[in-house]
C-alpha positions in Angstrom: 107.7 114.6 82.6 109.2 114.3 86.1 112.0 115.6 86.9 114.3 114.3 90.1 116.9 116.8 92.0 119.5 115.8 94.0 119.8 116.4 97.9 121.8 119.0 97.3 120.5 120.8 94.7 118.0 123.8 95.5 115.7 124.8 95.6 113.1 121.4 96.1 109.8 120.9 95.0 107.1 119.4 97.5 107.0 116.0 96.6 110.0 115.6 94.6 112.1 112.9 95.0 115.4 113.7 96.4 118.0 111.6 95.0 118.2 108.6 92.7 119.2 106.2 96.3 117.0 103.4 96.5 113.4 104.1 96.4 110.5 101.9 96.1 107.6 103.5 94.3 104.0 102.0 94.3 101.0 102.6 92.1 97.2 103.1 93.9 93.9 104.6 93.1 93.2 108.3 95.5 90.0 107.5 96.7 89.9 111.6 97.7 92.1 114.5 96.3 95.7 113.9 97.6 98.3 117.0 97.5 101.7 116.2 96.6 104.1 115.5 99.6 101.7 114.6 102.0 101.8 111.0 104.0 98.7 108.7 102.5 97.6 105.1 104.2 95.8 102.4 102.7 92.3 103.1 101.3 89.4 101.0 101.7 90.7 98.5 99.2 93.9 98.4 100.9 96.3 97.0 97.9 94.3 99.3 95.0 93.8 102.4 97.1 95.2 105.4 99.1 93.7 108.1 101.3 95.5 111.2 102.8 97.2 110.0 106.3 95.2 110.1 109.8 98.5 110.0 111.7 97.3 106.8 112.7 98.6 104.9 109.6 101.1 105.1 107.0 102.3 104.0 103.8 104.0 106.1 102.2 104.3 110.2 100.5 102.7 111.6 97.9 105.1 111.9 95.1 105.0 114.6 92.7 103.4 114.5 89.6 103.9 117.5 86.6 101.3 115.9 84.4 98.3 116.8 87.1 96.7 120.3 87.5 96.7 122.6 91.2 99.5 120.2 93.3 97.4 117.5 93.8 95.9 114.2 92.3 92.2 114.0 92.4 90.1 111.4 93.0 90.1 108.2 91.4 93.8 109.2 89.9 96.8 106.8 89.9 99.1 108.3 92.7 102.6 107.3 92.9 103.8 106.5 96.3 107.1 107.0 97.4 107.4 104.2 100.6 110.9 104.1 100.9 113.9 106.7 99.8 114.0 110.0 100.2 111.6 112.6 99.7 111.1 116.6 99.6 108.2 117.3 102.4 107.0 120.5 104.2 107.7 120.9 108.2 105.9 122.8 111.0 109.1 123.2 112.6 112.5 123.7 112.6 114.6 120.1 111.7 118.0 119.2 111.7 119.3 116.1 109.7 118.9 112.8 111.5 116.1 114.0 113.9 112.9 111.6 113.6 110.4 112.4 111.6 106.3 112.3 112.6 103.1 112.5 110.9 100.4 113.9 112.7 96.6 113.8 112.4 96.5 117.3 110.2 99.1 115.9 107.9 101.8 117.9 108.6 105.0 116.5 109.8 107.8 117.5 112.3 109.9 116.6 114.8 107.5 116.4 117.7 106.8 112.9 119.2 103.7 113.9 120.9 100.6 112.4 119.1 102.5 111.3 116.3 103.7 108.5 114.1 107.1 108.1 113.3 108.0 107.6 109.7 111.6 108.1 109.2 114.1 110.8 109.7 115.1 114.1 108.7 117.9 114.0 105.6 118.4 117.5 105.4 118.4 120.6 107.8 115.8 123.4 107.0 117.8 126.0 106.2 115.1 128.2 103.6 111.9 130.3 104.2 110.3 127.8 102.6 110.4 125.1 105.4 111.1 122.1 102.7 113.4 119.5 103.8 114.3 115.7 102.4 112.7 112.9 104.7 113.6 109.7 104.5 111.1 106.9 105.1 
């Protein structure tokens, strides 16, 4: 069963949704292992499937899921999708609430314009050792 914490509760789970705001959740097929909380973009059948990002396209996050094994959802799994609300993600970076947030080629997102996409912004500031704060796409 999932379980949702607010934005101000701590501490966040990669991949958790952050607060019960409007989200839209969508259902596809990994067509490789995803990890929870990273960026995905359409798969090769774009409205069935999902690939981890390129930080050339994206759809959505990765939402957590406590019924699959090692932080991940593996292959040919039904991911759920988190393309709009709010979102618990790891940065590279330092962020402060309302700075834009990118994806880059590796996956990993931060505040850093420079070859990457921008998704959304920062809804938190990272203020743990843990470098988890709420995006919102």
């Amino acid at each position: 069963m999932q379980t949702d914490f607010s934005m101000y509760s701590e501490p966040f789970v990669i991949g958790q949704r952050a607060d019960c705001s409007l989200n839209q959740i969508d259902s596809y097929v990994a067509e490789a292992n995803i990890e929870f909380g990273t960026a995905v973009k359409r798969g090769t059948t774009k409205d069935k499937q999902v690939l981890p990002s390129d930080g050339k396209e994206f759809l959505g996050i990765a939402l957590r899921n406590d019924l699959c094994a090692a932080g991940l959802y593996k292959a040919k799994a039904m991911v759920s999708v988190l393309t709009k609300g709010r979102v618990a993600v790891m940065v590279t970076e330092a962020v402060v609430a309302g700075d834009k947030a990118y994806v880059h080629a590796d996956g990993t997102f931060n505040k850093t314009a420079e070859d990457g996409l921008e998704i959304g912004t920062f809804a938190s500031t990272q203020e743990s050792e843990n470098n988890l704060v709420i995006l919102e796409i």
